[in-house]
TILUM-747362 format. One line per 10 residues: number of its first residue (from 1); for each residue x, y, z of N, C-alpha, C, O, CB. Coordinates in steps of 0.001 Angstrom, whole numbers. Glycine has a CB too. Layout:
REM TILUM-747362
NUM) X/Y/Z/X/Y/Z/X/Y/Z/X/Y/Z/X/Y/Z ~ ...
***
This chain:
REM TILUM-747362
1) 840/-1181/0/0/0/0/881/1240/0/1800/1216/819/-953/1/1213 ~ 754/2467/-876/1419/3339/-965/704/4410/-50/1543/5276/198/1662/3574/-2289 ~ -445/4692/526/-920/5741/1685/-1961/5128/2384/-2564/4113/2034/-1468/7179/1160 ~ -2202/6018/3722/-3578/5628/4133/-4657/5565/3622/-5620/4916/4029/-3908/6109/4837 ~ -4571/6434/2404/-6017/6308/1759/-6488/5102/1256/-7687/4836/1168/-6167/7135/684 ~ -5588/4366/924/-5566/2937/646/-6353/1980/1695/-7290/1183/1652/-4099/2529/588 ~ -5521/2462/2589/-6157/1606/3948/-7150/1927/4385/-7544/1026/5124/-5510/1570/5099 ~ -8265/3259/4341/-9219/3703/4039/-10297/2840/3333/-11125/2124/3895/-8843/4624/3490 ~ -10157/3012/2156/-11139/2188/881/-11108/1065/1198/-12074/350/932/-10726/2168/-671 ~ -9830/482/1961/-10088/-1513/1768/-11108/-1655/3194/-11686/-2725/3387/-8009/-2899/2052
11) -11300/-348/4292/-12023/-656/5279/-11495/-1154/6173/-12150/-1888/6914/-12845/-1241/5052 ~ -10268/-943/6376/-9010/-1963/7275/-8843/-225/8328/-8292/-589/9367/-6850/-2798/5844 ~ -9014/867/8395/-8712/1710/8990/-9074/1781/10245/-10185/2271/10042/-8937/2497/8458 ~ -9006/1667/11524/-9381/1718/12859/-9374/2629/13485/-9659/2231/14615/-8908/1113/13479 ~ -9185/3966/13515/-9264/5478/13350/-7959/5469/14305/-8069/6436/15059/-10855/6423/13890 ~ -6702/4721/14583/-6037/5361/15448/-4926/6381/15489/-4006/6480/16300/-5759/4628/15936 ~ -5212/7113/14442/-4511/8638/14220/-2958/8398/14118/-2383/9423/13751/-4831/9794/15626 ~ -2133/7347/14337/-1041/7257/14268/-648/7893/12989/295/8678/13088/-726/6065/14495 ~ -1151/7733/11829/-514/7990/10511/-743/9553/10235/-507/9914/9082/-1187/7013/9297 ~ -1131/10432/11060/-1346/11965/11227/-19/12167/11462/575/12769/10568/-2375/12567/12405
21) 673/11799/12509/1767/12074/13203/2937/11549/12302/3891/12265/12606/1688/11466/14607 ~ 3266/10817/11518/3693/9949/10951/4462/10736/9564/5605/10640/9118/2560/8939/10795 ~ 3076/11671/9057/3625/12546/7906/4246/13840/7713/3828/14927/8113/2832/12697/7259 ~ 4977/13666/7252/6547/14842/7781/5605/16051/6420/5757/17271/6369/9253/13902/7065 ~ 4907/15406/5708/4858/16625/4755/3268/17301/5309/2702/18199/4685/4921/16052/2802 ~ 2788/16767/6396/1577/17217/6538/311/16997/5798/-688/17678/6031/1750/18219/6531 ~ 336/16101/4954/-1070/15646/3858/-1916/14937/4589/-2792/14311/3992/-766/14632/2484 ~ -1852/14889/5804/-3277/14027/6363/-3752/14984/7541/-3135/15511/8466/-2926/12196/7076 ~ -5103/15006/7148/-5997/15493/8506/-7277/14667/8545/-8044/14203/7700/-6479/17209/8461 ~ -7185/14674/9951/-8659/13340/10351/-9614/14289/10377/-9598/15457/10766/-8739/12269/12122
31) -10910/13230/9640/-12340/13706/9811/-13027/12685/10246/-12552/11564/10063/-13003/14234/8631 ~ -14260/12827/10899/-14863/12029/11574/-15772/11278/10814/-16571/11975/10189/-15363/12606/12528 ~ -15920/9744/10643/-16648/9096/9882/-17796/8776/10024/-17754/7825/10804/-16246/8331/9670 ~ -19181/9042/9666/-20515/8061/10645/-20539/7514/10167/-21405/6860/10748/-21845/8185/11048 ~ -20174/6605/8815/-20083/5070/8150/-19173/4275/9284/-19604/3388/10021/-19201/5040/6386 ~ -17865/4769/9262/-17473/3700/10327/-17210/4234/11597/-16157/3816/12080/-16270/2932/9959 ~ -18001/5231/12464/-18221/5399/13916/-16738/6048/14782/-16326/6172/15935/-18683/3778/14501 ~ -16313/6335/13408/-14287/6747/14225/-13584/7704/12945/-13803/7768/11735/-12753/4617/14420 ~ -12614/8413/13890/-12028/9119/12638/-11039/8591/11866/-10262/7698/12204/-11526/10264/12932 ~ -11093/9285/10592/-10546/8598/9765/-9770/9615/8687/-10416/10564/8243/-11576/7688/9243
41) -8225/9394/8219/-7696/9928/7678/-7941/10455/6299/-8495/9670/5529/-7001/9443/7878 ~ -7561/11904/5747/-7950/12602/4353/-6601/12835/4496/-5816/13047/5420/-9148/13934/4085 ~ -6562/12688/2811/-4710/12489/2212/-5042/13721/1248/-5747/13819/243/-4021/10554/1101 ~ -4529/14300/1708/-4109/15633/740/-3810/15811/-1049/-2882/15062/-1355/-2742/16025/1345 ~ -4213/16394/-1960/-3677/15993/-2979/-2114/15327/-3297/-1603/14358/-3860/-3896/16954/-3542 ~ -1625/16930/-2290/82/16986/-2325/522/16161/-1842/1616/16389/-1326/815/17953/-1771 ~ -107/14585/-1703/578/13673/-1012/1465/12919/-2003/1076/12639/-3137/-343/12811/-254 ~ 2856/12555/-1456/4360/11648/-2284/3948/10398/-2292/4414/9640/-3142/6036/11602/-1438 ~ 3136/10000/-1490/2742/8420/-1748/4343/7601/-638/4573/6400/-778/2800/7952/-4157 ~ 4892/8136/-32/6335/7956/465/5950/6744/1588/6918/6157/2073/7130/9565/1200
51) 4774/6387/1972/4535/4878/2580/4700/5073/4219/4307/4235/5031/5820/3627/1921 ~ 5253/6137/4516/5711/6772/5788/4439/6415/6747/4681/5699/7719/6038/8525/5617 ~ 2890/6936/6509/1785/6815/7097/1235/5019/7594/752/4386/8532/874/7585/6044 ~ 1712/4875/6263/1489/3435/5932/1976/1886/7389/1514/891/7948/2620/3359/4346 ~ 3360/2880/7277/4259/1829/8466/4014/2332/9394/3967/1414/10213/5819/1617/8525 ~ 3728/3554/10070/2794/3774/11387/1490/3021/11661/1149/2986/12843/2355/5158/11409 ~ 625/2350/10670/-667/2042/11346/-471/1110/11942/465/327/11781/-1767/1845/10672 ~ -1301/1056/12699/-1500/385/14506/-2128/-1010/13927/-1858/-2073/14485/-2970/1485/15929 ~ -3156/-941/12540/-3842/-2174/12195/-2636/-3052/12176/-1640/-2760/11514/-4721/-2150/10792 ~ -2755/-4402/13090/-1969/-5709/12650/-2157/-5926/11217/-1130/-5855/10542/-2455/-7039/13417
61) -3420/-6212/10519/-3547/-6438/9367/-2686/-6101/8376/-2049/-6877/7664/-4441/-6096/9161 ~ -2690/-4570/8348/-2139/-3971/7277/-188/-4151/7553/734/-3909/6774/-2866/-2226/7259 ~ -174/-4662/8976/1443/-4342/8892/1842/-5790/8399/2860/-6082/7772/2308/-3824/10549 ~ 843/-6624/8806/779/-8414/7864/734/-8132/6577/1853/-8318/6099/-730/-9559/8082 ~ -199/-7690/5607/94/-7266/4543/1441/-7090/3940/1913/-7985/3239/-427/-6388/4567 ~ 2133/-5906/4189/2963/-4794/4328/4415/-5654/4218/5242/-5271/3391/2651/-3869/5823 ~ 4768/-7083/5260/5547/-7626/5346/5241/-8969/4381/6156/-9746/4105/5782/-7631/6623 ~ 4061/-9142/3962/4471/-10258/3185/5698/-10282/1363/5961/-11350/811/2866/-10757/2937
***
């Protein structure tokens, strides 16, 4: 996966804001979801795709993914 937005759409996102903190260029700000009950990351146009957000998330899933 090249951003959170990724992890977003597949529905794997668990709102735990780690990947806010994560981006040195600033392209993510959380908004609050009522589809899935938690906030959830918006990727900026100006985002590098640099994967940085990606290796912060807290989901086991995605870091299983990530390492296969």
């Amino acid at each position: 996966m090249k951003s959170v937005k990724e992890i977003v759409e597949t529905g794997m996102c668990e709102g735990c804001c780690e990947c806010l903190g994560a981006c040195s260029r600033n392209c993510i700000s959380m908004i609050y979801s009522l589809e899935s009950g938690h906030p959830i990351p918006y990727v900026a146009s100006d985002c590098i795709e640099c994967g940085e957000c990606v290796k912060a998330c807290g989901n086991r899933q995605v870091q299983k993914a990530e390492n296969l």
